[in-house]
C-alpha positions in Angstrom: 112.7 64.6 49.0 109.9 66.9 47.5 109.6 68.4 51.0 113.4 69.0 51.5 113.4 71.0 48.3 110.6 73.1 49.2 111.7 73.8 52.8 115.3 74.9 51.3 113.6 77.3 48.6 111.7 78.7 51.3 114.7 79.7 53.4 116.7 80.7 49.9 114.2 82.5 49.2 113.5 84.6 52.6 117.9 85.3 52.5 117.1 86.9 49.1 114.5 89.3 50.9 115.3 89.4 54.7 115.7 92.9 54.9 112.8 93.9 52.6 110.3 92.6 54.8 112.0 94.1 58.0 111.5 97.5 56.6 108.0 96.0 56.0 108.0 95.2 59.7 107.4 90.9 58.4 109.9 89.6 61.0 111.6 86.2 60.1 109.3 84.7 62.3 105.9 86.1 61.4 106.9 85.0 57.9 108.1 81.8 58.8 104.8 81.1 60.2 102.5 82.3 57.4 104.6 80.1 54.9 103.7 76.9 57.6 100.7 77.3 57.7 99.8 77.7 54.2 102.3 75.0 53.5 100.4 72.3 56.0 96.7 73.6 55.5 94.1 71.7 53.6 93.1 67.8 53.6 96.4 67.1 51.3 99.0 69.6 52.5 102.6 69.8 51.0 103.8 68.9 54.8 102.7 67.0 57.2 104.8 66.8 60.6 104.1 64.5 62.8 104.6 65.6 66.2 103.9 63.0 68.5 106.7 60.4 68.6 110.2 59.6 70.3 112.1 61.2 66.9 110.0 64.4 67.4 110.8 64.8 70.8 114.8 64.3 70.5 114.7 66.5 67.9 112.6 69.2 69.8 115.1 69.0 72.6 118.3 68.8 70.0 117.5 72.4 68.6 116.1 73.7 72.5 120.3 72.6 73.6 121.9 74.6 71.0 119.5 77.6 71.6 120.2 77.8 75.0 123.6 77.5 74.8 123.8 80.1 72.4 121.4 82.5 74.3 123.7 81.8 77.2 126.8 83.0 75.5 125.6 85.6 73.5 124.4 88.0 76.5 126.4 90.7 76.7 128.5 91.2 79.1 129.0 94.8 79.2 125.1 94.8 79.0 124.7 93.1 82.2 127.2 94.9 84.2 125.8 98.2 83.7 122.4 97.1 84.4 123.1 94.1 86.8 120.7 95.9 89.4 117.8 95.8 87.2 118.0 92.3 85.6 118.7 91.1 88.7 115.5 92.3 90.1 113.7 90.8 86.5 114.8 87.6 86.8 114.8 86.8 90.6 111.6 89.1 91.6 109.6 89.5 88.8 110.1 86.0 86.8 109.0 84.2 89.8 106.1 86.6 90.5 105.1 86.2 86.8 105.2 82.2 86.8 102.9 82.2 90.4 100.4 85.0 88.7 100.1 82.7 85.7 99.6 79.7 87.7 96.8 81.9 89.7 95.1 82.9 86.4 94.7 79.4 85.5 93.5 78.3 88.5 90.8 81.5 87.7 90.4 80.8 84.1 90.9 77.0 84.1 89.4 75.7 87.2 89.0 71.8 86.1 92.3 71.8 85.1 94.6 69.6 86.9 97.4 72.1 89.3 100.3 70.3 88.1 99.2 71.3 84.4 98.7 74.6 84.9 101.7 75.3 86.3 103.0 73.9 83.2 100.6 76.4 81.2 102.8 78.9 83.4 106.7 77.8 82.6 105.6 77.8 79.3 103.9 81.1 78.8 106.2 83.4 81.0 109.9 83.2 79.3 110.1 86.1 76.7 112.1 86.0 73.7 112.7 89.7 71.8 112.4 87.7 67.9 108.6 88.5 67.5 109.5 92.0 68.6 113.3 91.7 67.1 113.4 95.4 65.8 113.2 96.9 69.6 117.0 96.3 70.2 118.1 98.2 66.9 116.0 101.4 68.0 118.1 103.8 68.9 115.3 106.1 70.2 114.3 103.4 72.6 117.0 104.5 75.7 120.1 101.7 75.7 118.7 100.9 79.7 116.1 99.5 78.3 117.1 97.5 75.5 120.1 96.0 77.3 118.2 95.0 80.2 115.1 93.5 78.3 118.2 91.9 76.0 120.2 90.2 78.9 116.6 89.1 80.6 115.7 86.8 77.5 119.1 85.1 77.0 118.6 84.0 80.6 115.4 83.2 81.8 114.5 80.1 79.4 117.3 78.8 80.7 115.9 79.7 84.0 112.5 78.2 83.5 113.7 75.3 81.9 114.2 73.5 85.1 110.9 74.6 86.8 109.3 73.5 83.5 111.2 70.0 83.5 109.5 69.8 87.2 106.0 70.5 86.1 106.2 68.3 83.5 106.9 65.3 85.8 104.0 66.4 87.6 101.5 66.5 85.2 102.4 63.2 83.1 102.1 61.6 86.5 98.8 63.3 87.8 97.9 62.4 84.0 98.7 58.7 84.3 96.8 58.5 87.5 101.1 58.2 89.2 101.9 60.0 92.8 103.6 63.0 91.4 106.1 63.5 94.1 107.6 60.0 93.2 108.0 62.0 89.1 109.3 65.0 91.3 111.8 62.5 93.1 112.8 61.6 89.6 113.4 64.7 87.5 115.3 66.5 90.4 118.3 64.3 90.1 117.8 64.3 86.5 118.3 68.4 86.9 121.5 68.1 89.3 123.2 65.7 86.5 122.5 68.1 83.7 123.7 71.1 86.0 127.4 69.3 87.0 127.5 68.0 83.3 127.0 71.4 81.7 129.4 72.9 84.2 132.1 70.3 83.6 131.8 70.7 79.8 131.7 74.3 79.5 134.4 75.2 81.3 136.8 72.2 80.3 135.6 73.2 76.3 136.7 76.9 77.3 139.7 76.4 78.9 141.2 73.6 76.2 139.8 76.4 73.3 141.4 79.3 75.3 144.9 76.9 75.6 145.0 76.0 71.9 144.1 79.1 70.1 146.9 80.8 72.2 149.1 78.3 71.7 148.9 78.4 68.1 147.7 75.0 67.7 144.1 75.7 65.4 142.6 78.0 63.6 139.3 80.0 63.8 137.2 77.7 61.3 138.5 74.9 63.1 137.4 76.4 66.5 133.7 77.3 65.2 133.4 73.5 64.8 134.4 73.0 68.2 132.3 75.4 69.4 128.9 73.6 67.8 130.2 70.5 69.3 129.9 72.2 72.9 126.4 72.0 73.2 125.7 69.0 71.5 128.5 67.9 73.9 126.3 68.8 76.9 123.4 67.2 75.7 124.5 63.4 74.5 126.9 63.1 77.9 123.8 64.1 80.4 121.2 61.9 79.0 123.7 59.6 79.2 123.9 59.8 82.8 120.3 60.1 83.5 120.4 64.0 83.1 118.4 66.5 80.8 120.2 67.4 78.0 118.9 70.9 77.5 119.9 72.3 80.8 123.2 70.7 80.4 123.6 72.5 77.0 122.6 75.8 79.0 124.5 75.3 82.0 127.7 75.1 79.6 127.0 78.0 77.7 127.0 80.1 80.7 130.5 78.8 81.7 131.6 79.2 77.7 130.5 82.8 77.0 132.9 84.7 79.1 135.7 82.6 77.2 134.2 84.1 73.9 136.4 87.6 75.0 139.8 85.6 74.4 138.7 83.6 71.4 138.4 84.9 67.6 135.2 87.2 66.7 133.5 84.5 65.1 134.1 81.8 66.8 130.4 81.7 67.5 129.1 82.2 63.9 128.8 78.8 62.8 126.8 77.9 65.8 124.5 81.1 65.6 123.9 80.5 61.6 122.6 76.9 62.4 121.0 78.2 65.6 118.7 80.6 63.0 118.2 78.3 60.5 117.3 75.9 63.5 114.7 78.9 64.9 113.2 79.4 61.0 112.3 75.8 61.5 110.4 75.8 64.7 108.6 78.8 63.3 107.9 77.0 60.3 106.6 73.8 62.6 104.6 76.6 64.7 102.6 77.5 61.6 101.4 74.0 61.2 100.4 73.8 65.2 98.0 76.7 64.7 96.6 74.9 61.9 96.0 71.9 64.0 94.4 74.3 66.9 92.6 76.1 64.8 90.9 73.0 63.4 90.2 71.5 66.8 88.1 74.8 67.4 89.0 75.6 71.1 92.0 78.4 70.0 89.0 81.3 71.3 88.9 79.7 74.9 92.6 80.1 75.6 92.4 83.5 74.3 91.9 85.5 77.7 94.5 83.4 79.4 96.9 84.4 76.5 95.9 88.1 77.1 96.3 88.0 80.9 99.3 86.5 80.7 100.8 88.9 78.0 99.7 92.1 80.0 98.9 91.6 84.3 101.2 88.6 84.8 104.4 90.3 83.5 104.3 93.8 83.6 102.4 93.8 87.0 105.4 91.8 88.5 108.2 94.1 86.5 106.6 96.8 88.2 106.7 95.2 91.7 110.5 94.1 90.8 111.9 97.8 89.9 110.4 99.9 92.7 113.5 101.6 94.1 115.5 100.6 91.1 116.2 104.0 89.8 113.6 103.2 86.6 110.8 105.6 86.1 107.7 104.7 85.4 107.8 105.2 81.8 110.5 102.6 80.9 109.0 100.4 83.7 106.0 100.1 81.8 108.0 99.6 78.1 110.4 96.9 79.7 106.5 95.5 81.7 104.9 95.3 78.0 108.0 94.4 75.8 107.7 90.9 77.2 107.2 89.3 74.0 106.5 84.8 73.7 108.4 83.0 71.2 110.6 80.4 70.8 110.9 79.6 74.1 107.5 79.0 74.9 107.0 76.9 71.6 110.0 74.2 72.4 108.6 74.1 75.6 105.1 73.4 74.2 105.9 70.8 71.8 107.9 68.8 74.6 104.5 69.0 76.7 102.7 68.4 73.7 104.7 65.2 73.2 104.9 64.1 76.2 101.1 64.0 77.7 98.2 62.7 76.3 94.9 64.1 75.2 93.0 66.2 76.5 95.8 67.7 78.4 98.3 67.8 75.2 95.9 69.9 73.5 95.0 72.2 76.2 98.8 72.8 76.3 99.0 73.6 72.8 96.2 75.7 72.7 97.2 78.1 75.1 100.8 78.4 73.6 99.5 79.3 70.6 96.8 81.5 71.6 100.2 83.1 73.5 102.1 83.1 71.0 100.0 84.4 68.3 98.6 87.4 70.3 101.9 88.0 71.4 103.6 88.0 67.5 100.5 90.6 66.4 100.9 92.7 69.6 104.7 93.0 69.8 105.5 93.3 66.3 102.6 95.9 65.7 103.6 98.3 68.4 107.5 97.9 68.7 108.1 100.9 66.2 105.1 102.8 67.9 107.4 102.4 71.2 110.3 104.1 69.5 108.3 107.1 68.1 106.4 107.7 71.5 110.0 108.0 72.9 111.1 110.1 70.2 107.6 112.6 71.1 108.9 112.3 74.5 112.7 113.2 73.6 111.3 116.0 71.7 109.2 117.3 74.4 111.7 117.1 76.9 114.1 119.0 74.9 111.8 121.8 73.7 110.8 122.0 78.5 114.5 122.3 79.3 115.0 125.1 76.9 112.3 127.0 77.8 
């Protein structure tokens, strides 16, 4: 109980002063993880989380459901229409490029590691996620091209990776166990087309029957945001049921939900985003205490080049091969090439690897994430608001050419 009352101070406390640390560029997340890791550090830490059993796990993959389905919805569909070319390009040419050049630097940096693993190491390093570098979409001095597309690309390719990752993960707990991965791979593919039909059926029966009623008159908007936390949830119980995954279900149905989120009330989706963040603050929190763990184990500096590589060559060389032609000059190509920030994503994804093999793999796994995660947070967050002024300069410059 001790615990529950400290963890609930902590996020009182950081509602009372969210917007102070933003102007002190502390995002929610960096602070989130400071406060976990002095909360767990020491030989007799306030909190200890264990990690590594069956309750973990479910609850891991609980909180990845409803953050996919809300990432799904929330991308804006304006947003993607006028930029459809270019996120196109990110997610089918440049995400795929990204995942094989992280598999490659493994193979380079790693080469005892087993090939199923490291192309785990890659599913869980590539997906970006804009909340270590959150201020970026509020700069208005950063051009809206940029910002929409870089916004659109992380709602969707988690969701993206998340089967791929599901498919590495077979592999390596088999290659792990000393198992024939393709009979893990025979496995987890059907387990993907269940959650996939699952999602599909629930998100569009959920935003048809929510479209029906709220015309009809027969609820009300507080009534509706209930309904609409229910959704994923939904998703996620009815596909493991059947064998499925639960997260890609959850992710699947928020794609068929969001464009019903036009013909329902503004905040239909508020409850579900305000447990989503308080969800988020948590696996930040738990973060904290993993880089604890890492750091004790002493192997955090080994991982550190892969975690640079990846956050530099293996995305923005592949943005760069995705936009040629696309109408984006080279400056924004290389903003959209660096602003590839690793978050939450690549933490859920991490814990579920970290759950699911055994040592020494498990800890290989977590090392990397938070080496990639970590350099990522410092990086991003440091040079977001340098970004912005650099475009301002450029703005400027621009301005004072034309009129000369």
């Amino acid at each position: 109980m001790a615990g529950l009352v400290a963890v609930m101070i902590i996020f009182f406390g950081w509602a009372l002063i969210a917007g102070r640390l933003t102007r002190w560029s502390v995002t929610a997340p960096l602070a989130m993880v400071l406060l976990g890791m002095a909360l767990t550090a020491g030989s007799d830490p306030l909190f200890v989380i264990n990690l590594e059993t069956s309750a973990a796990e479910s609850g891991v993959e609980v909180i990845l459901a409803i953050l996919l389905f809300l990432d799904a919805t929330e991308v804006p569909a304006k947003a993607f229409r006028r930029q459809r070319g270019v996120i196109i390009r990110l997610l089918a040419i440049a995400l795929p490029l990204s995942l094989g050049l992280a598999w490659l630097a493994g193979l380079v940096l790693f080469p005892d590691q087993n090939y199923w693993v490291l192309a785990l190491l890659a599913t869980i390093t590539v997906p970006i996620d804009l909340a270590p570098a959150g201020p970026v979409l509020r700069d208005k001095r950063i051009p809206a091209r940029v910002r929409e597309s870089l916004n659109v690309e992380s709602g969707f390719n988690d969701g993206l990776v998340a089967p791929v990752f599901l498919i590495c993960l077979a592999g390596a707990t088999a290659g792990a166990a000393g198992e024939p991965p393709l009979e893990a791979l025979v496995e987890a593919l059907p387990a993907v087309l269940v959650a996939v039909l699952v999602g599909l059926a629930i998100g569009a029966a959920g935003a048809w029957s929510m479209i029906k009623v709220f015309t009809a008159g027969w609820t009300e908007p507080s009534a509706l945001r209930v309904g609409v936390l229910a959704l994923p949830l939904l998703s996620y119980g009815v596909a493991i049921l059947f064998a499925g995954n639960g997260f890609v279900a959850a992710f699947v149905a928020g794609i068929c939900f969001g464009a019903a989120t036009r013909r329902l009330p503004a905040d239909a989706l508020h409850l579900t985003e305000d447990i989503g963040t308080m969800l988020t603050l948590v696996v930040w929190f738990i973060f904290g205490q993993v880089v604890n763990d890492t750091i004790g184990d002493g192997g955090l500096w080994g991982a550190v080049p892969y975690a640079a590589v990846g956050l530099t060559v293996v995305r923005m060389v592949p943005v760069f091969i995705a936009l040629i032609s696309s109408g984006v000059d080279l400056p924004d190509r290389f903003v959209i090439g660096w602003l590839g920030p690793r978050g939450l994503a690549s933490i859920v994804f991490g814990l579920l690897a970290f759950i699911a093999l055994n040592s020494p793999e498990n800890d290989s796994v977590a090392t990397v994430m938070v080496a990639t995660v970590a350099l990522s947070v410092v990086c991003h967050g440091l040079t977001v608001r340098m970004i912005g002024a650099w475009y301002d300069r450029r703005s400027d410059g621009l301005d004072r050419k034309m009129l000369s």
